[in-house]
N, CA, C and O atoms as a Tripos MOL2 file, in Angstrom:
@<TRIPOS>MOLECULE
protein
  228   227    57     0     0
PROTEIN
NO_CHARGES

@<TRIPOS>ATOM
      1 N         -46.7220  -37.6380   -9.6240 N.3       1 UNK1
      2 CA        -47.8420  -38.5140   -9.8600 C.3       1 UNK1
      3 C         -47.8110  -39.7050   -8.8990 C.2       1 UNK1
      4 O         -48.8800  -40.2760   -8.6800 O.2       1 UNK1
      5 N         -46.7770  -40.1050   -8.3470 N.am      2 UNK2
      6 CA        -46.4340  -41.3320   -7.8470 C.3       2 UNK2
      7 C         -46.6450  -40.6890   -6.4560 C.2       2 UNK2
      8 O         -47.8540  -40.9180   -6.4250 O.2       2 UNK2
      9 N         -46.4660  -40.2110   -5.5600 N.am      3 UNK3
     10 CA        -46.7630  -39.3580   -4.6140 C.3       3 UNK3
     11 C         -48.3980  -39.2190   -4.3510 C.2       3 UNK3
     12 O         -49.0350  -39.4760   -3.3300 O.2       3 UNK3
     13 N         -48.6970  -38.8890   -5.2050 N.am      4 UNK4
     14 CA        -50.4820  -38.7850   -5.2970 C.3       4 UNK4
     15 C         -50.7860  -40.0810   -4.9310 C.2       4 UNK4
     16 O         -51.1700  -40.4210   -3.8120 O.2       4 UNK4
     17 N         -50.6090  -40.8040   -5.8890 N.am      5 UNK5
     18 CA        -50.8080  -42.1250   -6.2190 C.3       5 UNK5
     19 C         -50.6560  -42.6040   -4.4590 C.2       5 UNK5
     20 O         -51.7550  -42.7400   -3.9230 O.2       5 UNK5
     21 N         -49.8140  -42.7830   -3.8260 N.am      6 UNK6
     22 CA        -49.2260  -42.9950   -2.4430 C.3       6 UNK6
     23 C         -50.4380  -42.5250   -1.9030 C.2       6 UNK6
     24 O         -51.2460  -43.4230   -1.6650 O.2       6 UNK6
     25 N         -50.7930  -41.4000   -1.6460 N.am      7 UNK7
     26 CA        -51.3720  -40.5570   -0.7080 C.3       7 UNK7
     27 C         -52.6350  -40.9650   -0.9280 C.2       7 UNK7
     28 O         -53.2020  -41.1600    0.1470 O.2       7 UNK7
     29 N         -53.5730  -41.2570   -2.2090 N.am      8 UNK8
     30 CA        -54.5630  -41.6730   -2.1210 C.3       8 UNK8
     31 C         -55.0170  -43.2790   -1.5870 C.2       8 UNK8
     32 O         -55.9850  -43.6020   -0.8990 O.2       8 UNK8
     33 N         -54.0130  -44.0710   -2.1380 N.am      9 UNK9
     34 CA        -54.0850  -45.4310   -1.3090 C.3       9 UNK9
     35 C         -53.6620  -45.4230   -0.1970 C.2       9 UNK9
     36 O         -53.7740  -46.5780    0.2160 O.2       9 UNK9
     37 N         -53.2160  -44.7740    0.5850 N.am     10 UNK10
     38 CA        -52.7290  -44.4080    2.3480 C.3      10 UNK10
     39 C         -54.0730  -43.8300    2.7860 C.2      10 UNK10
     40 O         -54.3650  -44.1290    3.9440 O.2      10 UNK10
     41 N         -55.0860  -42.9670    2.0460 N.am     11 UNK11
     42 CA        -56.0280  -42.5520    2.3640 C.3      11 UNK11
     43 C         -57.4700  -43.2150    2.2270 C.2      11 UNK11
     44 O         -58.4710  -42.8610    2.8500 O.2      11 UNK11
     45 N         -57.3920  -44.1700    1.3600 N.am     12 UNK12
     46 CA        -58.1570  -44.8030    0.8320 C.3      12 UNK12
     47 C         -57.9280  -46.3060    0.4490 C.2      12 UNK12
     48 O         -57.9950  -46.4100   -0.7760 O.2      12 UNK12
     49 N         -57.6360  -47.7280    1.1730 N.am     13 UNK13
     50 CA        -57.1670  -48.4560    0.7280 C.3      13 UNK13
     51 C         -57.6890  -49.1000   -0.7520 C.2      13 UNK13
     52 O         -56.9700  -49.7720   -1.4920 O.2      13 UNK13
     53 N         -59.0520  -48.7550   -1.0060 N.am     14 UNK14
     54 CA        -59.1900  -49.6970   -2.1460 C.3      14 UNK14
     55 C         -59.4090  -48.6810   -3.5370 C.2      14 UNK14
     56 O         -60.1370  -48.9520   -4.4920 O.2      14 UNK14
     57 N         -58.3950  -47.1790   -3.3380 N.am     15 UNK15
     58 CA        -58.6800  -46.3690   -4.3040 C.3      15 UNK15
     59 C         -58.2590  -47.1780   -5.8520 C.2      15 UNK15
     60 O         -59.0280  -47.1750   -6.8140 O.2      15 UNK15
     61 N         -57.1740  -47.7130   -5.8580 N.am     16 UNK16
     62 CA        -56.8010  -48.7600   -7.1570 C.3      16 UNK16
     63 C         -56.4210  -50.0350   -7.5140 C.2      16 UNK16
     64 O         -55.4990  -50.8200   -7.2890 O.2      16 UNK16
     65 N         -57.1970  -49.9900   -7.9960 N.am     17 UNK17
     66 CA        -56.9960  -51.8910   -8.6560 C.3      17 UNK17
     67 C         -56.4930  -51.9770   -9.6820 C.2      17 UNK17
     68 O         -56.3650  -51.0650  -10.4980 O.2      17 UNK17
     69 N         -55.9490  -53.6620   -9.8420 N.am     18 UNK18
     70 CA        -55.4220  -53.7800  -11.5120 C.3      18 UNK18
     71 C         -56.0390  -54.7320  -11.6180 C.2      18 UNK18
     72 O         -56.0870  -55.3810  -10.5730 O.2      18 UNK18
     73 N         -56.7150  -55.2610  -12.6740 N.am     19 UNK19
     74 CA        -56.9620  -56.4510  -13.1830 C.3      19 UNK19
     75 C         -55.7170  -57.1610  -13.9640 C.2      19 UNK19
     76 O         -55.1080  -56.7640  -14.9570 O.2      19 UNK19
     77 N         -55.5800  -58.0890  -13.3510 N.am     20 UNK20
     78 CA        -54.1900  -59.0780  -13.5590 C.3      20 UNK20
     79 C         -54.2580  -60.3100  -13.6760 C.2      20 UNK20
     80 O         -54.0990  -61.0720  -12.7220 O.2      20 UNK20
     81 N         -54.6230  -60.8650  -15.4290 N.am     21 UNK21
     82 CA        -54.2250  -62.1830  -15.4520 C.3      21 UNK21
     83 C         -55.8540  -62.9540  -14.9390 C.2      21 UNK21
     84 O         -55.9470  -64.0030  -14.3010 O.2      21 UNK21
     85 N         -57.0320  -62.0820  -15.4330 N.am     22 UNK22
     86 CA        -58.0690  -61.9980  -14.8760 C.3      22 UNK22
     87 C         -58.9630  -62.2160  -13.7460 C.2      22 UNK22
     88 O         -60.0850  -62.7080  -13.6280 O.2      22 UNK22
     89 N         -58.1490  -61.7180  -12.9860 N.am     23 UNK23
     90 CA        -58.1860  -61.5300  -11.3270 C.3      23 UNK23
     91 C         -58.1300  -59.9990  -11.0580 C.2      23 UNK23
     92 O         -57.0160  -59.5760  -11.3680 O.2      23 UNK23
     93 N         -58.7000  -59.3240  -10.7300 N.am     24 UNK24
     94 CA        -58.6470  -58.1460   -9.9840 C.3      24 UNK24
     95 C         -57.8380  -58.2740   -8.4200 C.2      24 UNK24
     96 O         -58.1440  -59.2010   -7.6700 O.2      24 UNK24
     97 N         -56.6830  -57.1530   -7.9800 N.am     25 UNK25
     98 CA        -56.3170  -56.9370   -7.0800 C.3      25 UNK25
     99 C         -55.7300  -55.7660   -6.7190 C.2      25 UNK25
    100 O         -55.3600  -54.9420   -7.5550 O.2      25 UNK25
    101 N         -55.5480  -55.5390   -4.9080 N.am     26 UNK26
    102 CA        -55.9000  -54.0240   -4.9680 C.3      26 UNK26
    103 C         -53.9900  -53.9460   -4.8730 C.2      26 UNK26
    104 O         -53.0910  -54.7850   -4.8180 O.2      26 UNK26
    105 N         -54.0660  -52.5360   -4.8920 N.am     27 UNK27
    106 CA        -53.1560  -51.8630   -5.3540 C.3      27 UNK27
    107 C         -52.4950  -51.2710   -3.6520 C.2      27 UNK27
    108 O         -53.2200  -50.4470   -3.0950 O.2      27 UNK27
    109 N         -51.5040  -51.5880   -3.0800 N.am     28 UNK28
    110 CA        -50.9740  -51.0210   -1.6940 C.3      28 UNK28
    111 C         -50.0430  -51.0210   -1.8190 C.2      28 UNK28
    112 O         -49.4720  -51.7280   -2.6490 O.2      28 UNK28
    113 N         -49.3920  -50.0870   -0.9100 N.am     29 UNK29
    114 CA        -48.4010  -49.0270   -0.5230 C.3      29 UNK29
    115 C         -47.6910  -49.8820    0.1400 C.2      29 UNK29
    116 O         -48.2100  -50.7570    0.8330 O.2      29 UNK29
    117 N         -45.9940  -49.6790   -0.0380 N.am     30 UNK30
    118 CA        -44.9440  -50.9810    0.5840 C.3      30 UNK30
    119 C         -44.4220  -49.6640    0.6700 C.2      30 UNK30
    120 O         -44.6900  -48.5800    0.1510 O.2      30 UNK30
    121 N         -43.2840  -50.2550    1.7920 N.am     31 UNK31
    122 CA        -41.9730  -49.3420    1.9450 C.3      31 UNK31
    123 C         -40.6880  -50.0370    2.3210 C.2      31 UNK31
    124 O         -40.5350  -50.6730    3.3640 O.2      31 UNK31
    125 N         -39.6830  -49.8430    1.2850 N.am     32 UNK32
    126 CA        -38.3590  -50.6030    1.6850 C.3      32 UNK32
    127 C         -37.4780  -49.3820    1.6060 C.2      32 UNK32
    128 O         -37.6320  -48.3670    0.9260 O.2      32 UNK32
    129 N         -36.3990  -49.7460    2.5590 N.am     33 UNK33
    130 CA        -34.7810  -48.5030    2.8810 C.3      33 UNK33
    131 C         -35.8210  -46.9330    2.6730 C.2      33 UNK33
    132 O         -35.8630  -45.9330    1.9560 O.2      33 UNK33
    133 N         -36.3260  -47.3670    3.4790 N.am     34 UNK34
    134 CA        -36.8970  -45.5180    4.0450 C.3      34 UNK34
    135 C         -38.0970  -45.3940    2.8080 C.2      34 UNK34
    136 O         -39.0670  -44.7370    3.1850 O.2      34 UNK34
    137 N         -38.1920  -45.9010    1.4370 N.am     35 UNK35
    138 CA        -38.6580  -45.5950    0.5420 C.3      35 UNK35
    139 C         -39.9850  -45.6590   -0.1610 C.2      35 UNK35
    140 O         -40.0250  -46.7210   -0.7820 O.2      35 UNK35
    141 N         -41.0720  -44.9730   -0.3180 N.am     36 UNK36
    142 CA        -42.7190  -45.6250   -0.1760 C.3      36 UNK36
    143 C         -42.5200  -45.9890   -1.8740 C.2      36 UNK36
    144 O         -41.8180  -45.4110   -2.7040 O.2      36 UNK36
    145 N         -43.2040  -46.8860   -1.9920 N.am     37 UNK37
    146 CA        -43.5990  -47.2370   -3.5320 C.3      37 UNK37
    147 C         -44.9810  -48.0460   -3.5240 C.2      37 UNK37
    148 O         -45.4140  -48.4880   -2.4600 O.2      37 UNK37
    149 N         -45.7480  -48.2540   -4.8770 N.am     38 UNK38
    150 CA        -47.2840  -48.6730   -5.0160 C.3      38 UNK38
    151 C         -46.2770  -50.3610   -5.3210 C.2      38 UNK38
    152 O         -45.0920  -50.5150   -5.6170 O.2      38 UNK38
    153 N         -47.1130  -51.1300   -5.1440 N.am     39 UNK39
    154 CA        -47.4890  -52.8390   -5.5770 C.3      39 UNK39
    155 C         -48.6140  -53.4150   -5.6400 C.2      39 UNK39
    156 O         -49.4000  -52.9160   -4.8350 O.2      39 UNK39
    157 N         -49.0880  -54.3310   -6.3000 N.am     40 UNK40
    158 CA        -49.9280  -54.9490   -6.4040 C.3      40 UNK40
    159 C         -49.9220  -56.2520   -5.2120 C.2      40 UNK40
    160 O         -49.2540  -57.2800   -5.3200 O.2      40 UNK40
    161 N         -50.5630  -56.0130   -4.4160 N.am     41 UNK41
    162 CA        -51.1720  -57.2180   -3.3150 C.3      41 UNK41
    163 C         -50.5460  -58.5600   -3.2970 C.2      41 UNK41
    164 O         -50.0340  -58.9970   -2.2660 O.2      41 UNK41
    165 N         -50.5700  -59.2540   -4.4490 N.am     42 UNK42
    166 CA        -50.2340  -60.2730   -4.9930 C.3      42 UNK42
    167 C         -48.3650  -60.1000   -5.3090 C.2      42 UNK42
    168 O         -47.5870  -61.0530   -5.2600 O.2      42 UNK42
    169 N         -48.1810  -59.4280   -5.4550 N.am     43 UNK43
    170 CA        -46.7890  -59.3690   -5.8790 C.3      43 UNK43
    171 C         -45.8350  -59.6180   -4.7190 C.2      43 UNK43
    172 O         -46.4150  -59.3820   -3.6600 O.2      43 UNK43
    173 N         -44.5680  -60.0130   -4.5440 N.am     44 UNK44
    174 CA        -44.0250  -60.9630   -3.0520 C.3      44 UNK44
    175 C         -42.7480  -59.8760   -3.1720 C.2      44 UNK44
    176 O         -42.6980  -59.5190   -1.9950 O.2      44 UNK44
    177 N         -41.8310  -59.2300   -3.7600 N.am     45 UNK45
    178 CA        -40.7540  -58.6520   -3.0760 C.3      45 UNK45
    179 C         -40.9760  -57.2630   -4.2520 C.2      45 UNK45
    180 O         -40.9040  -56.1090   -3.8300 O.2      45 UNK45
    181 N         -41.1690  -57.4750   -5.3110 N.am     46 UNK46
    182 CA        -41.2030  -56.3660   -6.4180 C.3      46 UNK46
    183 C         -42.3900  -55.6190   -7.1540 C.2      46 UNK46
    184 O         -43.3050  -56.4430   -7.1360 O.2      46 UNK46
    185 N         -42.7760  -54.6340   -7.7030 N.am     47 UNK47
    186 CA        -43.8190  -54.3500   -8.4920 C.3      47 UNK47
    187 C         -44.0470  -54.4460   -9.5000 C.2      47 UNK47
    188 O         -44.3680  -53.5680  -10.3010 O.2      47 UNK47
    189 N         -43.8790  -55.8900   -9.6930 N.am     48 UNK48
    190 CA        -44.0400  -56.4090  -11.3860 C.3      48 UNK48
    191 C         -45.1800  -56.4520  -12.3800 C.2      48 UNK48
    192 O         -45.3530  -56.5080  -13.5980 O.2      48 UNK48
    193 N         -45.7880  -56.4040  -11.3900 N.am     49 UNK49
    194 CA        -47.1300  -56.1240  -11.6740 C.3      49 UNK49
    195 C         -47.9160  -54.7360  -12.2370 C.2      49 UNK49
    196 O         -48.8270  -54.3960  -12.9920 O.2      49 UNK49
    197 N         -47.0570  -54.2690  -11.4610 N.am     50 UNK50
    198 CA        -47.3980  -52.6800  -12.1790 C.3      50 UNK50
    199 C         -47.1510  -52.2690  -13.0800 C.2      50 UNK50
    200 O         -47.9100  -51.8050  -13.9310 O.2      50 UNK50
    201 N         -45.5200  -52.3860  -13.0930 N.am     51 UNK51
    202 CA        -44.1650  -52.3300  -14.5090 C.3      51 UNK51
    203 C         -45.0030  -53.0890  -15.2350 C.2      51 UNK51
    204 O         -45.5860  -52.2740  -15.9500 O.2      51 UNK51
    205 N         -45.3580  -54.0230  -15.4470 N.am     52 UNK52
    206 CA        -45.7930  -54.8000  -16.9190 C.3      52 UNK52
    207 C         -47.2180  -53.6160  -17.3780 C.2      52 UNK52
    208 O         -47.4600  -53.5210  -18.5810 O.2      52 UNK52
    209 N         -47.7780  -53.0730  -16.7280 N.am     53 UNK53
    210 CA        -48.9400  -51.9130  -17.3260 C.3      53 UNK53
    211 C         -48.4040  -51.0200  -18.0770 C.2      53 UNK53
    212 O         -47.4760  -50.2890  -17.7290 O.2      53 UNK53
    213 N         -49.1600  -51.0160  -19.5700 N.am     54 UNK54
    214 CA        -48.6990  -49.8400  -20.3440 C.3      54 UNK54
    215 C         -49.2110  -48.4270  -19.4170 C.2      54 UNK54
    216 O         -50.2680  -48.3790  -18.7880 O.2      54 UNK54
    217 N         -48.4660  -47.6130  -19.4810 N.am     55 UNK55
    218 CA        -48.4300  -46.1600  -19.4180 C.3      55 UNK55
    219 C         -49.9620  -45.4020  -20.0750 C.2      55 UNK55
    220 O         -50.2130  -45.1570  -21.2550 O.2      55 UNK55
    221 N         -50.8610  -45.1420  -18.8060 N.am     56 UNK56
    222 CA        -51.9430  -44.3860  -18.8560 C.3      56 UNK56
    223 C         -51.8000  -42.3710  -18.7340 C.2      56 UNK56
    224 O         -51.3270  -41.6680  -17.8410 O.2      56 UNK56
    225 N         -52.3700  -42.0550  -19.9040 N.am     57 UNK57
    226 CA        -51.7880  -40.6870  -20.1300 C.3      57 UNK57
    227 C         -53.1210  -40.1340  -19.6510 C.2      57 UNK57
    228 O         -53.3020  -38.9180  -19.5980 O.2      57 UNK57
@<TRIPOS>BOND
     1     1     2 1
     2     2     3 1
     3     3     4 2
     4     3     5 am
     5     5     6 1
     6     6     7 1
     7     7     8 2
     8     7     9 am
     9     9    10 1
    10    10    11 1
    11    11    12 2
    12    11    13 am
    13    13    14 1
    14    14    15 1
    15    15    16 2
    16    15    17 am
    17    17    18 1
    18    18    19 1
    19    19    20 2
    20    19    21 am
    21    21    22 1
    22    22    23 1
    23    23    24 2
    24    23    25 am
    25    25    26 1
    26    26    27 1
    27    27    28 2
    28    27    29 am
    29    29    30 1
    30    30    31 1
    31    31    32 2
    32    31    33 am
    33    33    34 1
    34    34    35 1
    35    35    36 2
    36    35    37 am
    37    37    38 1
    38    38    39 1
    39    39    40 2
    40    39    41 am
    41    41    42 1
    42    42    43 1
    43    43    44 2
    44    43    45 am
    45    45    46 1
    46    46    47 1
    47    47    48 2
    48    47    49 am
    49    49    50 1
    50    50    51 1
    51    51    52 2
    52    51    53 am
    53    53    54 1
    54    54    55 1
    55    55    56 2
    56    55    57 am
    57    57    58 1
    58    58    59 1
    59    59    60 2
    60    59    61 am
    61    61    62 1
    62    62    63 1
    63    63    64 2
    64    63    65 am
    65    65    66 1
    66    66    67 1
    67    67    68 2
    68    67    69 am
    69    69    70 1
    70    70    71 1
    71    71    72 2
    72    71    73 am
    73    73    74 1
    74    74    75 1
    75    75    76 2
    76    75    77 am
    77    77    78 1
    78    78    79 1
    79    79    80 2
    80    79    81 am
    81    81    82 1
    82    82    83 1
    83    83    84 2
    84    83    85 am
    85    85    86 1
    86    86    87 1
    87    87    88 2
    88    87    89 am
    89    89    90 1
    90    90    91 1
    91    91    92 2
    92    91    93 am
    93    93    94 1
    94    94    95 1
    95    95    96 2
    96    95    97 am
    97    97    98 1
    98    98    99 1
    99    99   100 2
   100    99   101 am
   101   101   102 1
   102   102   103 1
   103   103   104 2
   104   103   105 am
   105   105   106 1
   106   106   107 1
   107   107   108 2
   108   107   109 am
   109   109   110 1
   110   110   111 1
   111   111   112 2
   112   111   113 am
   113   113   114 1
   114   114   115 1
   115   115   116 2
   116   115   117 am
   117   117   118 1
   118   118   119 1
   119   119   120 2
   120   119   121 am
   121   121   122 1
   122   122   123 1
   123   123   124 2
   124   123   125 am
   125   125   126 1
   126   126   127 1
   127   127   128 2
   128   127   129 am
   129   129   130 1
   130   130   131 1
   131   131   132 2
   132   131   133 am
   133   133   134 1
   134   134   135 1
   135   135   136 2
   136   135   137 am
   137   137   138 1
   138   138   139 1
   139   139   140 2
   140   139   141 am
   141   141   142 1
   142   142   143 1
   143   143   144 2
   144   143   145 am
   145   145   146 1
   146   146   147 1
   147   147   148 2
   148   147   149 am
   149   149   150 1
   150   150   151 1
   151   151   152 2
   152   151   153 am
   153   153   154 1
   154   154   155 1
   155   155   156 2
   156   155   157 am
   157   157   158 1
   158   158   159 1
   159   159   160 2
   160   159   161 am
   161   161   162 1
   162   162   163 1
   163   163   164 2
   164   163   165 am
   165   165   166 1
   166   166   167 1
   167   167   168 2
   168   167   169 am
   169   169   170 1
   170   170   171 1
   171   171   172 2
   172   171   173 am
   173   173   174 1
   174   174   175 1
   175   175   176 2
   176   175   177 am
   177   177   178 1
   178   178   179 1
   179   179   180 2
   180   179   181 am
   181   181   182 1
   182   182   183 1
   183   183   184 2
   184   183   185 am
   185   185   186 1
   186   186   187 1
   187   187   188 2
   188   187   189 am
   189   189   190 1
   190   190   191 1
   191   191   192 2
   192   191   193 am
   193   193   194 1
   194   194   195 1
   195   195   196 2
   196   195   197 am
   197   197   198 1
   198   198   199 1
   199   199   200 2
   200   199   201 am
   201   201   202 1
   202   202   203 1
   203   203   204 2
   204   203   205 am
   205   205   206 1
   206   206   207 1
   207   207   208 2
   208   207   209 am
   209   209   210 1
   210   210   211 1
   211   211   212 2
   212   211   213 am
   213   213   214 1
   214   214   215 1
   215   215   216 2
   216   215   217 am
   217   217   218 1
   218   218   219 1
   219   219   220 2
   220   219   221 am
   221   221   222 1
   222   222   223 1
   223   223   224 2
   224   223   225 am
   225   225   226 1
   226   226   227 1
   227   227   228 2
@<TRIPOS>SUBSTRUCTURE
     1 UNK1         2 RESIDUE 1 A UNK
     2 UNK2         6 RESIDUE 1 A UNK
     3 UNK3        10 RESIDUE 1 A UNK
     4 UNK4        14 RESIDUE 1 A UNK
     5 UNK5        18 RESIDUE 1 A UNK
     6 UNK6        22 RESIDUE 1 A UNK
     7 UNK7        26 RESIDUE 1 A UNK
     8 UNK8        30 RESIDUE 1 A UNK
     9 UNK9        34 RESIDUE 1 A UNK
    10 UNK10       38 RESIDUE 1 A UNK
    11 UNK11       42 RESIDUE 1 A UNK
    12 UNK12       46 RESIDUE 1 A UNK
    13 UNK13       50 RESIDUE 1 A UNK
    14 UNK14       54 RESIDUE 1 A UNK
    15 UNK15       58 RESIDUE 1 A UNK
    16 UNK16       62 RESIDUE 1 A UNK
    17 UNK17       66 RESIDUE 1 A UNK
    18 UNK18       70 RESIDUE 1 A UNK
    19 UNK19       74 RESIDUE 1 A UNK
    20 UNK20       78 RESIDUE 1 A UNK
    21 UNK21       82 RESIDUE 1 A UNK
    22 UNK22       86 RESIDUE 1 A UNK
    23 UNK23       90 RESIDUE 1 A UNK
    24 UNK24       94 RESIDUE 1 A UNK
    25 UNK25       98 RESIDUE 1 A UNK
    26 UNK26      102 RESIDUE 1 A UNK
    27 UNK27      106 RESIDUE 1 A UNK
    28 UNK28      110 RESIDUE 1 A UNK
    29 UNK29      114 RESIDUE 1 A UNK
    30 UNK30      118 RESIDUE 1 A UNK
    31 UNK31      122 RESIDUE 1 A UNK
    32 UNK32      126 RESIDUE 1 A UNK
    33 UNK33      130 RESIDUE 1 A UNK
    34 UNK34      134 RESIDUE 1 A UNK
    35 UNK35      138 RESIDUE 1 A UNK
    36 UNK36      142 RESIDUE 1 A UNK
    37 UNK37      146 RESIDUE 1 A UNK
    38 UNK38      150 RESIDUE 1 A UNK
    39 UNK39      154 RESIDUE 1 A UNK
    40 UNK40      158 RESIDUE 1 A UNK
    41 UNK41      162 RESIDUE 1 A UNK
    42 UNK42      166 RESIDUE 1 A UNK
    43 UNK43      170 RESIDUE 1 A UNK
    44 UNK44      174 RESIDUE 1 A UNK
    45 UNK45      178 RESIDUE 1 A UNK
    46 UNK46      182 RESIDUE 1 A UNK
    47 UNK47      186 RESIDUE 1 A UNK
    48 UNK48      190 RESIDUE 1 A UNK
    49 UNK49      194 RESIDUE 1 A UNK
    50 UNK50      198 RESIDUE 1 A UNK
    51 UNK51      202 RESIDUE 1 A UNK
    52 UNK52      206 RESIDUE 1 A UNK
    53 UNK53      210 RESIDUE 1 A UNK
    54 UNK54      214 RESIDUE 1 A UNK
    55 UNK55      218 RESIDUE 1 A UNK
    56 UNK56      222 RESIDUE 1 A UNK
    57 UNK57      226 RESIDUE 1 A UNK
């Protein structure tokens, strides 16, 4: 899922947003030690922003 997730914001920058703290912001692709992961724009070294979202089934 997280892979997808990657591939569509690499393909699409403004495929996801979060509304955060009632601010909307977009959702991009970081990469640290070789490794791709999603963050929120706003977020400065971690994806805390994301982690705090309950789990969409």
């Amino acid at each position: 899922m997280e892979e997808t997730a990657i591939a569509n914001v690499r393909r699409d920058k403004s495929a996801y947003e979060v509304t955060e703290q009632g601010k909307t912001v977009k959702v991009i692709v970081e990469e640290h030690d070789g490794r791709q992961y999603l963050k929120t724009e706003n977020d400065r070294f971690l994806p805390d922003s994301l982690l705090s979202l309950q789990d969409c089934s």
